[in-house]
C-alpha positions as CSV (number, residue, x, y, z in Angstrom):
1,X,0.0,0.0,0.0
2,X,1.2,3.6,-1.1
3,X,0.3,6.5,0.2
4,X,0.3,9.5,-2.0
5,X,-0.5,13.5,-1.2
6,X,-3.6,15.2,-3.5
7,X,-1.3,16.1,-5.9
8,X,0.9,13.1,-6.2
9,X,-0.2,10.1,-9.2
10,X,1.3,6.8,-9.2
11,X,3.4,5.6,-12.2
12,X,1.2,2.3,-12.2
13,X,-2.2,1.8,-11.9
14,X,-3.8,0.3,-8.9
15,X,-5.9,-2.1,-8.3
16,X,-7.8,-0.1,-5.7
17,X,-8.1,3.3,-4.1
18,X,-8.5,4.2,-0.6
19,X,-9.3,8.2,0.3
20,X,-9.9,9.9,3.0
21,X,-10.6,13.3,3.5
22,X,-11.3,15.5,6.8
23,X,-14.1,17.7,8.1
24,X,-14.1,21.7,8.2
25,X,-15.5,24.2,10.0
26,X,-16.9,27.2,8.1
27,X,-16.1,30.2,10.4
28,X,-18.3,32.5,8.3
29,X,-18.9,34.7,5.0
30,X,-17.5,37.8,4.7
31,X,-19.8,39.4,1.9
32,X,-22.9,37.2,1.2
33,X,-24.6,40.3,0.0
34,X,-21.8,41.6,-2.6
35,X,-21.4,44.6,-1.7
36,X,-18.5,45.7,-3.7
37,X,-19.8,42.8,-6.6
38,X,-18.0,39.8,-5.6
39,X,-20.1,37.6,-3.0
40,X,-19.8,35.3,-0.1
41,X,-15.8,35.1,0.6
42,X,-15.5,32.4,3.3
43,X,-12.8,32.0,6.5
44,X,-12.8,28.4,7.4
45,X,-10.8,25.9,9.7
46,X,-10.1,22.0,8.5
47,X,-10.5,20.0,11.1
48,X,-8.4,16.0,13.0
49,X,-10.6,13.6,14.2
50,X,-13.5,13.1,11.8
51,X,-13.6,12.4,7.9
52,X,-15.0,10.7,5.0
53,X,-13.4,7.4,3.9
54,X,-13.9,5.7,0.3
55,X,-12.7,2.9,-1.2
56,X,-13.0,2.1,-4.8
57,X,-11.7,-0.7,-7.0
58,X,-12.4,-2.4,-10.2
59,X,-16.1,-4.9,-9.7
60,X,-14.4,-8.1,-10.2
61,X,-17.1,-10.3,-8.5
62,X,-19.5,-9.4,-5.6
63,X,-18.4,-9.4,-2.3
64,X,-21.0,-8.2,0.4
65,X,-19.7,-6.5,3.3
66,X,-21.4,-5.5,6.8
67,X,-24.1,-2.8,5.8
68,X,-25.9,-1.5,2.7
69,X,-24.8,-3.4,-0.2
70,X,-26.3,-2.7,-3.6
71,X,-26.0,-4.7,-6.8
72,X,-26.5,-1.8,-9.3
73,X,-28.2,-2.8,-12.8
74,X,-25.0,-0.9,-14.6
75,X,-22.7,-4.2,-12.6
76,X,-21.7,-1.4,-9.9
77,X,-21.5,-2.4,-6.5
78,X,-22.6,0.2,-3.2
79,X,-21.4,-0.7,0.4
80,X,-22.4,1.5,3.3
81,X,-22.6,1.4,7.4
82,X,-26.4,1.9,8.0
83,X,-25.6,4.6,9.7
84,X,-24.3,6.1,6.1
85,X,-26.8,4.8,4.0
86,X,-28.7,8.3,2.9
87,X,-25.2,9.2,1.1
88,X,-25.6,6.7,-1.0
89,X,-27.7,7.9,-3.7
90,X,-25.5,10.9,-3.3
91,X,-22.6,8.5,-4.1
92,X,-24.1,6.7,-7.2
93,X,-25.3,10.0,-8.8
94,X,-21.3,11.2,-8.5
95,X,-20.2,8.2,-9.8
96,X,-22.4,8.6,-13.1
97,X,-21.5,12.2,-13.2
98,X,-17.9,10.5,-13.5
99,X,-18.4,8.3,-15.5
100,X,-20.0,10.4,-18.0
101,X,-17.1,12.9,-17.8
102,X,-14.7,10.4,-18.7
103,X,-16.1,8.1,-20.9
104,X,-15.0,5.4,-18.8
105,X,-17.6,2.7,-18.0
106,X,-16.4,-0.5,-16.0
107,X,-17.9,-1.8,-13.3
108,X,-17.1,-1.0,-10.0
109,X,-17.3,-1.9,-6.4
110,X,-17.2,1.1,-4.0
111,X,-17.5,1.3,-0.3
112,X,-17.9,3.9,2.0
113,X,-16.3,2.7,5.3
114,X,-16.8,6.3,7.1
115,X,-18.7,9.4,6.7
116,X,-18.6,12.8,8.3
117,X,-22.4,14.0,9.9
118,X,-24.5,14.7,7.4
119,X,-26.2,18.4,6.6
120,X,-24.2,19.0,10.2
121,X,-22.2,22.2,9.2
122,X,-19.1,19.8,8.6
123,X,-18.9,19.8,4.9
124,X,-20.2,16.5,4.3
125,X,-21.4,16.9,0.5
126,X,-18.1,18.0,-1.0
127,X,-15.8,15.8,0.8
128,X,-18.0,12.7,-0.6
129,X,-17.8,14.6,-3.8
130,X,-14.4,14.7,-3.7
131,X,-13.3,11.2,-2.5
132,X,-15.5,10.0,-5.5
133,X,-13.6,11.7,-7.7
134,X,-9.8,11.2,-7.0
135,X,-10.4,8.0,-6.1
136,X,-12.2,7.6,-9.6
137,X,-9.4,9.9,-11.5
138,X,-6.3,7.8,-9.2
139,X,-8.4,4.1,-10.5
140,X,-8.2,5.4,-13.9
141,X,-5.3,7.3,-14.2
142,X,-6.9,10.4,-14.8
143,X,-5.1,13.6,-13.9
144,X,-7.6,15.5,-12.0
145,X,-7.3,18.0,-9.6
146,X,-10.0,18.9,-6.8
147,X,-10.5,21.7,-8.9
148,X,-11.6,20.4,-11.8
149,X,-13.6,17.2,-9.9
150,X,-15.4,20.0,-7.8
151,X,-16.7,21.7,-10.6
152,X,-17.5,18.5,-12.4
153,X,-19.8,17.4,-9.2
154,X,-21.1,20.8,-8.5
155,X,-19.3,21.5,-5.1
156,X,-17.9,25.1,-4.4
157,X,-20.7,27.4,-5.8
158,X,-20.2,29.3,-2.5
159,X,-17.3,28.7,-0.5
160,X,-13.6,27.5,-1.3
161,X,-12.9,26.6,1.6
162,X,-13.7,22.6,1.6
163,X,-12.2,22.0,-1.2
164,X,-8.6,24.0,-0.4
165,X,-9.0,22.0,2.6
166,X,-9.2,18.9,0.8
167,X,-6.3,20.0,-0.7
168,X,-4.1,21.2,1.8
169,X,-5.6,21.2,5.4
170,X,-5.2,24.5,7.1
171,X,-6.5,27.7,8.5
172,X,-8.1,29.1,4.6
173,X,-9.3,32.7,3.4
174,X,-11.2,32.3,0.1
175,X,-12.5,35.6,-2.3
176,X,-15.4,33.9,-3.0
177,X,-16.6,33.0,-6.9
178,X,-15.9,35.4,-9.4
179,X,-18.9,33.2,-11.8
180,X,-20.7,30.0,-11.5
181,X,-17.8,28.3,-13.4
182,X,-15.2,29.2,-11.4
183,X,-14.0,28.3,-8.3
184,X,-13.2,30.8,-5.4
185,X,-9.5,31.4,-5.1
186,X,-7.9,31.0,-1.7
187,X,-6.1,34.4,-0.7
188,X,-4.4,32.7,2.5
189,X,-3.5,29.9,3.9
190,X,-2.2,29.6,7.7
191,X,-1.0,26.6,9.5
192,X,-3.4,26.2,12.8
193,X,-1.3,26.0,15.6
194,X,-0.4,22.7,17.2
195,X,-1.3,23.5,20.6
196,X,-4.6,24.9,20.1
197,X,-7.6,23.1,19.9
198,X,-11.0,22.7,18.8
199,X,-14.2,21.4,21.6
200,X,-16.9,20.3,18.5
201,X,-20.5,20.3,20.0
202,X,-22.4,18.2,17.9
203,X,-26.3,18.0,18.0
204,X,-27.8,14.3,16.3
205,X,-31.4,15.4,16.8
206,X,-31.2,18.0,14.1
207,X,-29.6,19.1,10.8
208,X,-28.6,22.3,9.2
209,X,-30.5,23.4,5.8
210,X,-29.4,22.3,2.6
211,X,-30.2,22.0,-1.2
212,X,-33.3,23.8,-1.9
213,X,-34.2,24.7,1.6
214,X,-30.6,26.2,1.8
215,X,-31.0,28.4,-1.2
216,X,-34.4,29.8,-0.6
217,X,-33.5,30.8,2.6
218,X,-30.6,32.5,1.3
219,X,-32.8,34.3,-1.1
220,X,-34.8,35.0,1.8
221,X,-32.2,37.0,3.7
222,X,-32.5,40.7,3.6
223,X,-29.6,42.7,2.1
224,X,-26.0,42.3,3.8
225,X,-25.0,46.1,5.1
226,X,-22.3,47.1,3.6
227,X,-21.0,48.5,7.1
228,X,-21.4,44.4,8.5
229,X,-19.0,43.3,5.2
230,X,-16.6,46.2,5.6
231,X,-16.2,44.7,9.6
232,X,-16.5,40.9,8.6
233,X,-13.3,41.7,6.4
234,X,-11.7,43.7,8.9
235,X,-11.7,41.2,11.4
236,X,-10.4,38.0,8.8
237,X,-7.8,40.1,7.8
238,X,-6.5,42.5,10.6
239,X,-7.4,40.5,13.3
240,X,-8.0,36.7,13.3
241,X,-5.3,35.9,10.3
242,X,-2.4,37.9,12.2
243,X,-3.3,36.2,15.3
244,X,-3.3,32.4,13.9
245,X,0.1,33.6,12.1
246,X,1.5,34.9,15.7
247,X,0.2,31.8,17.5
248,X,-0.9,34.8,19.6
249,X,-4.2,33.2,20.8
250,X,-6.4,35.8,22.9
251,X,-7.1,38.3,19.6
252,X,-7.8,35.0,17.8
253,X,-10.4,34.0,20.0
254,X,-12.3,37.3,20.2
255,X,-12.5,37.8,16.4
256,X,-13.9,34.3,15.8
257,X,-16.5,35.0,18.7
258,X,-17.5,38.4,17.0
259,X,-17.8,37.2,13.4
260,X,-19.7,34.6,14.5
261,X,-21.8,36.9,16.5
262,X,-22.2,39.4,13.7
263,X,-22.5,37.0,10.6
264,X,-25.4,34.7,13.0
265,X,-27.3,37.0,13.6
266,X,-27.8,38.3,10.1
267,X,-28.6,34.5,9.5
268,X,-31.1,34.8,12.8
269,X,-34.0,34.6,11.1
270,X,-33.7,31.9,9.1
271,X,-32.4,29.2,11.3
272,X,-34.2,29.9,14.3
273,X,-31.5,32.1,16.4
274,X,-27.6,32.5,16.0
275,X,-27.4,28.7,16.9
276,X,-29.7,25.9,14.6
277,X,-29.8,23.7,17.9
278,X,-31.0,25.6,21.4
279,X,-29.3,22.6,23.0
280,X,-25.6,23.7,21.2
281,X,-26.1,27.3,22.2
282,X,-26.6,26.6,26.1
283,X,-23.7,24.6,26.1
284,X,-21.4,26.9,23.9
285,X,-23.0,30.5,25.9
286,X,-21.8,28.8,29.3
287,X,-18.3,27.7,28.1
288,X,-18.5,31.1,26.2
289,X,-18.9,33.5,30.3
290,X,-16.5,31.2,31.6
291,X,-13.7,30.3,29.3
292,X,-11.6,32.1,26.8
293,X,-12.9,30.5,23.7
294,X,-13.7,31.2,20.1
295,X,-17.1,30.6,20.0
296,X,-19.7,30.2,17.0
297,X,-21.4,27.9,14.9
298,X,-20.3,26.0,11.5
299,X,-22.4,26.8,8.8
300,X,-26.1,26.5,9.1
301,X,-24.8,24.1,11.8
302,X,-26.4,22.6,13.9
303,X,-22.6,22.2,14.6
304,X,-21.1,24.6,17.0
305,X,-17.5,24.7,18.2
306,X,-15.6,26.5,20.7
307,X,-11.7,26.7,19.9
308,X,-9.6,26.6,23.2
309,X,-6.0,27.0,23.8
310,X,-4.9,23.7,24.8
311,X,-6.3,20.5,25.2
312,X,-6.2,20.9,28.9
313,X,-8.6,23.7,28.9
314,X,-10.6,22.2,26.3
315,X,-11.1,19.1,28.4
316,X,-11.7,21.2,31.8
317,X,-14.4,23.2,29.9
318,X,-16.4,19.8,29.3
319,X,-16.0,18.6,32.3
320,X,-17.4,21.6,33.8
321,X,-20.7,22.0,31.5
322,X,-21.1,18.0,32.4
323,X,-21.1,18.7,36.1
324,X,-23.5,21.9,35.7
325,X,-25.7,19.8,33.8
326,X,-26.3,22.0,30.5
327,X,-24.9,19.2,28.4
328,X,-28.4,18.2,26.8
329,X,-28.6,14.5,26.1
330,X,-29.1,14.6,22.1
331,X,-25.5,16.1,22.1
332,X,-21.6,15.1,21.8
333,X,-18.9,16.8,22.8
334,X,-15.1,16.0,21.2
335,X,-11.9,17.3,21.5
336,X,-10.1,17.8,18.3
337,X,-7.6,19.6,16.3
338,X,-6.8,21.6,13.4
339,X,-5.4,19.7,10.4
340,X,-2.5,21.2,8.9
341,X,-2.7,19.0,6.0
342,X,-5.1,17.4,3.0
343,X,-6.7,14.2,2.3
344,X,-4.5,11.0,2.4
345,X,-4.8,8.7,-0.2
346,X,-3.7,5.4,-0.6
347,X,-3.3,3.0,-3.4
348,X,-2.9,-0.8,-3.9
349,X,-0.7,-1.6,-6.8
350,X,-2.1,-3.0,-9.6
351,X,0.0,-5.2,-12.3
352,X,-0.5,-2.5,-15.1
């Protein structure tokens, strides 16, 4: 087995693929109004701890596994924890999106054997995008980039950030798309620091808004002030950015926690409050009066995070909300850190 980095292709061909490719945090839009013309511009944080893995090879037989199994018509085969089995149509419309790029059309047997949450602020959608597609370009030998494959599957209309992060891992600035065929271009790219990390407060009993109930709700939105952009931008760039590149973490902290105060509650009305999940914002407003903390929520959530300073006071924090009791029981609580790299993926040579 040979592990390669996103941009790396083997000089054979394998006889299977194995990607895997980590979660993000959106921290927030800067301009979802375009006020100066260009819209959205996204700050985002890729994240240890919880990913997306795919494996793909070439159908030579069936062989079910624990969990979903499919025996497509077209001799593909599906594979899925239960847990994971709504991705799957997901999965199978990628795969023929693929397939009909590239002209290529043999059978194959592909198995999810992880998947981040779902419609949970964690950038779910393009990181199954994306492990379909280098996995399929890698199986083929097709020299694809996440750029192109992200366009190809329709990821990216609004924020950069997921797939940079697939790229790359890091802290990630993007300027938002320019058009509807082009990607957002990433404007900076930080390491996170080692020592900091990030307390994820995930809700199971809800979802955040997506597809069609995502983009009326956008259209919904009244018009972003100008004066909210012009401070959104000012805080990415003369505050949060420096402080990440300093390791200085105080200034860091604040910045996240006002962006994510501003930004939610222009989103407010359309997802209930600053928070999706009531039971996320009692937990991340007590850690918020009693710890220094970057506080806000990913997305449209209902993922909400609070970014400590060490995994010490990360782990007090929780222990404290668990003893004061305003850890709801639909919630989970884990202890994670930033991921200063891309997706990993491995091959299996082939005799080609």
């Amino acid at each position: 087995m040979t592990q390669y980095a996103t941009t790396q292709y083997p000089t054979k061909a394998a006889s299977a693929v194995t990607v895997n490719a980590p979660g993000r945090l959106h921290l927030g839009f800067l301009d979802p109004g375009a006020s100066l013309g260009r819209r959205f511009g996204s700050l985002g944080l890729v994240i240890d701890g919880i990913s997306t893995t795919l494996e793909m090879r070439l159908a030579s037989g069936h062989h079910p596994v624990n969990g979903n199994d499919s025996n497509e018509s077209n001799g593909d085969h599906y594979a899925a924890p239960p847990y994971a089995s709504e991705e799957l149509p997901r999965l199978r419309a990628h795969m023929e999106a693929l397939k009909r790029l590239s002209g290529r059309r043999e059978p194959l047997d592909v198995r999810l054997r992880h998947v981040l949450p779902v419609h949970a602020g964690l950038g779910s959608g393009t990181q199954l995008a994306l492990c379909a597609g280098h996995a399929f370009a890698r199986l083929h030998r097709l020299e694809l980039d996440a750029t192109q494959l992200a366009l190809a599957l329709a990821r990216g209309a609004r924020s950069g950030v997921g797939v940079a992060g697939f790229e790359q891992g890091g802290l990630i600035l993007d300027g938002g798309p320019r058009s509807a065929t082009e990607l957002p271009p990433v404007l900076s790219r930080l390491p996170f620091p080692d020592e900091w990390r990030v307390l994820l407060v995930l809700d199971d009993a809800r979802s955040g808004l997506s597809g069609p109930a995502e983009r009326k709700a956008m259209a919904a939105l009244p018009p972003f002030p100008q004066e909210l952009a012009a401070h959104a931008c000012h805080l990415a760039l003369m505050q949060i950015l420096p402080a990440a590149a300093e390791h200085d973490f105080a200034p860091f902290a604040r910045g996240v926690s006002e962006l994510q105060e501003r930004i939610g509650r222009y989103f407010a009305p359309s997802q209930g409050g600053i928070y999706t999940s009531a039971a996320v914002a009692r937990v991340l407003d007590w850690i918020g009066a009693r710890h220094r903390a970057g506080i806000g929520q990913s997305s449209w959530g209902p993922t909400g995070f609070a970014i400590m300073a060490s995994h010490d006071e990360a782990a007090n924090a929780v222990a404290a909300a668990r003893a004061a009791g305003v850890v709801g029981p639909t919630l989970r609580l884990e202890i994670v850190k930033g991921r200063n790299a891309g997706a990993t993926i491995i091959h299996a040579p082939g005799n080609a």
